[in-house]
N, C-alpha and C positions, 0 to 999 in steps of 0.2 A: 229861442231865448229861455224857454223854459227848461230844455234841456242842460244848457248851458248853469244854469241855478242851480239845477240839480248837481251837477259835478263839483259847483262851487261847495254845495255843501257837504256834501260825501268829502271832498278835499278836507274842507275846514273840520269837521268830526275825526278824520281818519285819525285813529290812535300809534298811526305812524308817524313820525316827520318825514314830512315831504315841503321839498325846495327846488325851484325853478332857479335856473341860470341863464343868463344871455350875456355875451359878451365879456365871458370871465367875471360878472358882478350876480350876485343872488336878487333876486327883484320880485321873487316872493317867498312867503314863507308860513307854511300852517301852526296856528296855537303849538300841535304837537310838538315842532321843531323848535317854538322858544323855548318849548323846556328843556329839549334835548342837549340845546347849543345851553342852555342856565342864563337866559335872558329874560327880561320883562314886557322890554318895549323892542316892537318890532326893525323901529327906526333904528336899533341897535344891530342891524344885520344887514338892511337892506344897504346896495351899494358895494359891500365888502366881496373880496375876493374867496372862496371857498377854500384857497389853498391856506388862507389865516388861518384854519381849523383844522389840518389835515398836517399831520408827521413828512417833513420832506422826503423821507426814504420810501412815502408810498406815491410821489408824485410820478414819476416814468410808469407807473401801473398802470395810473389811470388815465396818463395821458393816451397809451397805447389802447386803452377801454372806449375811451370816449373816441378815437379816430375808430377804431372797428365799429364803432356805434352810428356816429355821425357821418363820417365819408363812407366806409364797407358796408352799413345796413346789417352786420353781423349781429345776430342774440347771443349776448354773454352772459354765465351764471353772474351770481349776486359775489361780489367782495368784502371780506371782512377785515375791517380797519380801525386805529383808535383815533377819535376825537379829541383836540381841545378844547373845552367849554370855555366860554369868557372868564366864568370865576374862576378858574385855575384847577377845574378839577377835568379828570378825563373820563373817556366811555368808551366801550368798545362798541361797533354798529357792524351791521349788515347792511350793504347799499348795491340797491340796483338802478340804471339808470335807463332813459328812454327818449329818445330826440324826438321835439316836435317845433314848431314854430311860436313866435312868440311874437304879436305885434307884428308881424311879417318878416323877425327877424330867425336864423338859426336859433336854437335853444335846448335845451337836455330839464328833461326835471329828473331830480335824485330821490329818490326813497329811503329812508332808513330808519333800519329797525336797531331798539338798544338790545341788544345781546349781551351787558356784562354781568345779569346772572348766569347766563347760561355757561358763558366762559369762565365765571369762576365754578361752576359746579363742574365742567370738563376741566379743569384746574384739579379739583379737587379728586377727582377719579381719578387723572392721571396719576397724581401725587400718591392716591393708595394705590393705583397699580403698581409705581416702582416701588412703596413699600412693603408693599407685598411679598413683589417678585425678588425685593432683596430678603425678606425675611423668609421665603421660601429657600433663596440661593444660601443664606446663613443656615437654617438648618438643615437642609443637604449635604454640606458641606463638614457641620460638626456630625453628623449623626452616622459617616461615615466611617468613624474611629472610636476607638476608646483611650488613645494615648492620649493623656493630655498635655503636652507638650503639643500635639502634633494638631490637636481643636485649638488649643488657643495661637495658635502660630497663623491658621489659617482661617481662623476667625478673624483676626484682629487684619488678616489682609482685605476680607471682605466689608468688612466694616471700613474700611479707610478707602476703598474704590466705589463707596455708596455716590450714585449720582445726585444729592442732596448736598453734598458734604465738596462738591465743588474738583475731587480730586489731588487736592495740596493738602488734604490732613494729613497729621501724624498721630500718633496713638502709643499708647504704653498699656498693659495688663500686668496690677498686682496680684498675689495671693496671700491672704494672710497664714500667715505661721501659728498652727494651732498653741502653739505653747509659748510665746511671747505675744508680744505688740507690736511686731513688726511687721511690715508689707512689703515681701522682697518680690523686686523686677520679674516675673516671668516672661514676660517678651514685649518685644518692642518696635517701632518702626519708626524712623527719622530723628530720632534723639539723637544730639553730639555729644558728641567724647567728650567734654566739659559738663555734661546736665549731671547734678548733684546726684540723681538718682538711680545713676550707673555706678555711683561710689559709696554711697551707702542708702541704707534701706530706711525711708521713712516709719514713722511711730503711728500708730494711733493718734487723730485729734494732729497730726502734725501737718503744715500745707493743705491744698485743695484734696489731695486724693485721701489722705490721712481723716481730713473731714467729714468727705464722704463714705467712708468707711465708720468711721464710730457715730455718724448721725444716722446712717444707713438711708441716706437718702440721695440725691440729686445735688451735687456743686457747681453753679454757674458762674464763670467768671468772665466778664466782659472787655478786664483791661489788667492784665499781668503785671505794669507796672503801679498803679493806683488800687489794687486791691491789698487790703493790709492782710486778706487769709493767705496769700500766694507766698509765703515766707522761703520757700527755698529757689531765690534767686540765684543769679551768678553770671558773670561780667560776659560782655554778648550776646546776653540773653534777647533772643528777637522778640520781637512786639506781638502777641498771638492774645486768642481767647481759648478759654478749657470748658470742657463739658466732662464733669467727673461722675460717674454714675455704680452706684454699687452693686456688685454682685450677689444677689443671695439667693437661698435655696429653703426652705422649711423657715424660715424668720433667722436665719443664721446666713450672716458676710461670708459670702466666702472669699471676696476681690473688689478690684476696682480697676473698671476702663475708664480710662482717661483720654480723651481723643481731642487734641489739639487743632486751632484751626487758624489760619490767618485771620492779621486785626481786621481786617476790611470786611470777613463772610459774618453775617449776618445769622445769628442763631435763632434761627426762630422756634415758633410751637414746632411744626412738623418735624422741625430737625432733633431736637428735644425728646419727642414722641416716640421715633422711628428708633432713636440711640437708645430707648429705655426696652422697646420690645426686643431690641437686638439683645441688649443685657442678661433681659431675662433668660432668652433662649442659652447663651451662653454661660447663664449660672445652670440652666439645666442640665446642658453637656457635662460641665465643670461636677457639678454634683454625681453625676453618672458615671465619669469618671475614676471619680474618688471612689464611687464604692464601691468602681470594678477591682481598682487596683488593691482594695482592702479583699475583696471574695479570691484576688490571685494570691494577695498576702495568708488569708487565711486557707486555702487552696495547698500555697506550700507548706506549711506550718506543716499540716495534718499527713500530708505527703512523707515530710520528713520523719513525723510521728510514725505512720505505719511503717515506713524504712526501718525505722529504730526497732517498732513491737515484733516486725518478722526477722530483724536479725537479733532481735533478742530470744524471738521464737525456736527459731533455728538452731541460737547455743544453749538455750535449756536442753534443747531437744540432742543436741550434741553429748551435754554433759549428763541427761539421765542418760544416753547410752553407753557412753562411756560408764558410768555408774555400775550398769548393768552386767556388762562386760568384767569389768575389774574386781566390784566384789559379789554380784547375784551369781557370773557365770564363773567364776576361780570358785565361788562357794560350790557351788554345783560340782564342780571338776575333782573338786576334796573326796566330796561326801561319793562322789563312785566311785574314786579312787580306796578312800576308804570300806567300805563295802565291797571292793574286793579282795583285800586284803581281809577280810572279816571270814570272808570265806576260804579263802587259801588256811586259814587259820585251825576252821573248824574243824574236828576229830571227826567223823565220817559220819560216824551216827548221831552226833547232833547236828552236819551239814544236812542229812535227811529230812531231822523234822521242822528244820527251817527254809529249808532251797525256794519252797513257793514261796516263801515271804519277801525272800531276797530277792528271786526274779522278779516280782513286782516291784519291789525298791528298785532296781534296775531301769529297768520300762520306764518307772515313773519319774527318774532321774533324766530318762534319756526325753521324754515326752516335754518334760519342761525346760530341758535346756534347747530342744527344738522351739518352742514357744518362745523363749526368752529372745534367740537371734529375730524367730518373725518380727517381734516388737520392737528390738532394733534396729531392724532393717526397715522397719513403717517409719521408727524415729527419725533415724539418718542412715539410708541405704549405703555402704561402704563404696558400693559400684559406683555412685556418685561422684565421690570425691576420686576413686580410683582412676575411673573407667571414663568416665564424662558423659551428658545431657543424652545423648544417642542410645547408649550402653544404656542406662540407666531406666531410661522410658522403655526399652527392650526387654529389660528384666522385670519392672513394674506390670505389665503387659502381659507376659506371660503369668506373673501371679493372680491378677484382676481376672483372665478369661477363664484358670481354672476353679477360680473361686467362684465367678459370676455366670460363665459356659456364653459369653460373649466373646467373638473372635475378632482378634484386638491386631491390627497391622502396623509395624512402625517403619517409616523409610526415611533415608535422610542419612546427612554424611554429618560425621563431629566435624564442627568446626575448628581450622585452625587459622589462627591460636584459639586455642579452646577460650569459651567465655570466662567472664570474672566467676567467682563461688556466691555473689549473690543473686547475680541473672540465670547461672542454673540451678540457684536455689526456686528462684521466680518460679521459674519457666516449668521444673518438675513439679511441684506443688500446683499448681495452673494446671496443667496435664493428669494431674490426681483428681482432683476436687474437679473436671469436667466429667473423669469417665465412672465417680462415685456419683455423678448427677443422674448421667445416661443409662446407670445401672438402677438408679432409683426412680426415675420417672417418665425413660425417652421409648422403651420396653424397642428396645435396638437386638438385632443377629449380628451387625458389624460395625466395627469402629476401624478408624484410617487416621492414624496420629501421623502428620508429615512436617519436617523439619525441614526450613529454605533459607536460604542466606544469600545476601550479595555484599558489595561491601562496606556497607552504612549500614544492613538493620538484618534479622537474623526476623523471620516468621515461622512459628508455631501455631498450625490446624488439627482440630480435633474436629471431625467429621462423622456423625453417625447418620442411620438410615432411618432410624425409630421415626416416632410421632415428633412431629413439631409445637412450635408456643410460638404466640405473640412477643417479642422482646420487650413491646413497648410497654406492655398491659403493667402494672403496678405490681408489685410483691412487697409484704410484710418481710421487714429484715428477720421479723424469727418462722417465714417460712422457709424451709430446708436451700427451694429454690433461688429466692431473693436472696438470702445470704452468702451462698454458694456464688453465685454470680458478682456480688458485690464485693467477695475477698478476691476471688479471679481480676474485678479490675483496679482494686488496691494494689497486688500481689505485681502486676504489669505497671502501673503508673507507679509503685515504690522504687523500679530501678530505670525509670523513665520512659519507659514503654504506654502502649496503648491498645487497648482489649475490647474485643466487639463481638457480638452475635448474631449471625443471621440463620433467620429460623423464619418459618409459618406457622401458624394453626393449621392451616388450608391445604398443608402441602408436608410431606412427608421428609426426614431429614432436618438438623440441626450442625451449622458450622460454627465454632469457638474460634478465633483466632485471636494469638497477641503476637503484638510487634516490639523488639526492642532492641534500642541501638546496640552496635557491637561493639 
């Protein structure tokens, strides 16, 4: 008996509910359980059928539970189910159950534990895991590109396959137009051919998105046709809700997603929440974006720039030699010609006491007009434009090694059709300024200049055996090197080409190479 008392009161304490059944009627039930079921008076339970409290979708569970229980003698884990309480509210439990006798009749008693914090806090995890994992799979996805056409296309599909968002949303992404007030369509997903904003570009301040954009906040709209902000309607128009949210980057809009949802899905916080961190990521893209495609705008500009200073380069360098030519070198040509005429002239005896003079005026005629061609021929080698890229680095080569006593090797066939006159402008110049490099700091015995082509791109190597450098290490543009290197890959990137170096410190020999189309 005393035993029995005891169990009674462990029952009656237990901070679990716990209910006896016999005969499909509950015929006890502990304090715990009035609370669980939200009753007061116990009389309010006993007699009732258990299945009154239980969702019928989980009644085949339990019946197949309670025969493994009661006829099989099987031990089965614990089931979790939701509860109807008398007052109308529900609870989620965990029940395990246990046959014993009752009165001398069959009987099961049920246990159950409330579990609906725990399941809402496994709610809540779940709920940030897909957020997560969709804010994960969003920046993945944008952080793959820099075209922005091609992040907001494939954002706005990821955003519209969010498992929050039920799978029936549709979406639209604006961008605002830096020099107006408009907000023209960048892309879009399930909008019909009658939606106003396929035909013209909302304003600032104008409809939900327009709103969203000059209040630079969040637009929630619950009912499309009873909102008086929703102002661009149009006949058709189906029944939905919008969630407008705007874009920005540094305290600056840059858009607005607009992600549309049927009337019946319910907008809650988390939906709300999850669309605002998506936004943000995609104003980051969008920002990244924009100031790649300004570094390519600016990229070209400069491009074009040194295109221009080297073929302006180029005809100065043209026209002082031409200069040279036409009146240094005709003056030159006079002034021997005259001088020897000066001499045919003289009477014998005064040829005598002047011949050394004139020999020297001679010599020194002939000394500077050899001078004169050198420095046209640095200006604009005639072979050049004669001879072509091959020829020309051949003749270059042979002046460098006798002047510098490096032996300089050129192989390689002219191209035919020979290149344009400013890619072998490029390409000679690039071929100069590497082996003025290698003559001032590589302390090289051989160079191996080789020309290769196929039928897309033409490659130029300047190969020495000297010491090597770090390419990577930093150089002042007014050290010799740094600079040198830096017109080398203007000089390539001005006719569309592209110029590299590989070299070590550690290791002996430096390769130059440029490539560029043919």
């Amino acid at each position: 008996m005393e035993n029995e008392n005891d169990f009674r009161l462990m029952v009656e304490l237990s901070p679990s509910a716990i209910v006896i059944i016999c005969q499909d009627e509950i015929v006890y039930v502990n304090p715990a359980g009035l609370l669980l079921f939200g009753v007061r008076d116990v009389e309010d339970l006993l007699g009732k059928s258990l299945w009154t409290f239980i969702h019928p979708r989980y009644k085949p569970i339990i019946e197949k539970r309670n025969k493994q229980v009661m006829d099989e003698g099987i031990k089965i884990p614990p089931l979790e189910l939701r509860l109807s309480r008398l007052d109308g509210e529900s609870t989620e439990v965990e029940t395990t159950i246990n046959p014993f006798k009752f009165n001398g009749l069959p009987a099961f008693q049920a246990t159950f534990q409330d579990i609906t914090t725990r399941k809402y806090v496994e709610e809540q995890i779940r709920q940030r895991n897909i957020e997560l994992s969709a804010l994960n799979a969003i920046a993945a996805t944008v952080s793959q590109t820099l075209d922005l056409k091609t992040i907001l296309d494939e954002a706005l599909d990821e955003v519209l396959h969010l498992e929050l968002l039920g799978g029936d949303a549709q979406g639209m992404i604006f961008l605002v137009e830096d020099s107006s007030d408009l907000l023209w369509l960048a892309t879009h997903r399930g909008a019909l051919p009658n939606h106003p904003c396929l035909k013209r570009s909302p304003r600032l301040g104008e409809c939900l998105c327009g709103l969203a954009a000059q209040l630079s906040e969040p637009v929630i709209s619950e009912d499309c046709f009873h909102d008086e902000r929703h102002t661009r309607s149009w006949a058709q128009m189906p029944a939905h809700k919008d969630v407008c949210l705007p874009l920005t980057a540094h305290g600056k809009v840059l858009g607005v997603m607009d992600v549309r949802l049927p009337a019946q899905k319910e907008i809650s916080e988390n939906v709300v929440n999850l669309l605002a961190a998506v936004a943000d990521q995609i104003s980051v893209a969008i920002e990244n974006a924009r100031l790649f495609q300004e570094v390519q705008q600016q990229n070209e500009r400069l491009r074009i720039l040194s295109t221009r200073l080297v073929e302006a380069e180029e005809n100065e360098r043209k026209r002082l030699s031409r200069e040279l030519h036409d009146q240094v070198g005709e003056g030159l040509t006079a002034l021997g010609i005259n001088l020897n005429i000066i001499r045919k002239q003289l009477p014998g005896q005064a040829l005598e006491s002047i011949q050394r003079y004139l020999e020297d005026s001679f010599a020194l005629v002939e000394q500077t007009t050899d001078r004169i061609r050198g420095v046209m021929s640095e200006l604009r080698p005639p072979i050049l434009d004669d001879y072509g890229l091959v020829a020309a680095l051949g003749w270059y080569a042979e002046q460098f090694s006798s002047r510098v006593g490096v032996e300089v090797v050129v192989s390689g066939l002219e191209p035919d059709p020979r290149l344009s006159s400013p890619v072998e402008n490029a390409l000679f110049r690039i071929a100069a300024e590497a082996l003025t490099n290698i003559a001032k700091h590589a302390q090289a015995s051989q160079v191996t200049i080789r020309i290769e082509y196929t039928n897309a791109f033409l490659r130029l190597e300047i190969a020495d055996d000297g010491i090597g450098f770090n390419p990577k290490s930093p150089f002042r543009i007014d050290q010799d090197k740094g600079w040198g290197l830096m017109t080398m890959t203007e000089r390539a990137e001005s006719v569309g080409g592209s110029f590299k170096v590989e070299s070590s410190s550690a290791e002996k020999g430096t390769r130059v190479i440029a490539e560029v189309p043919r």
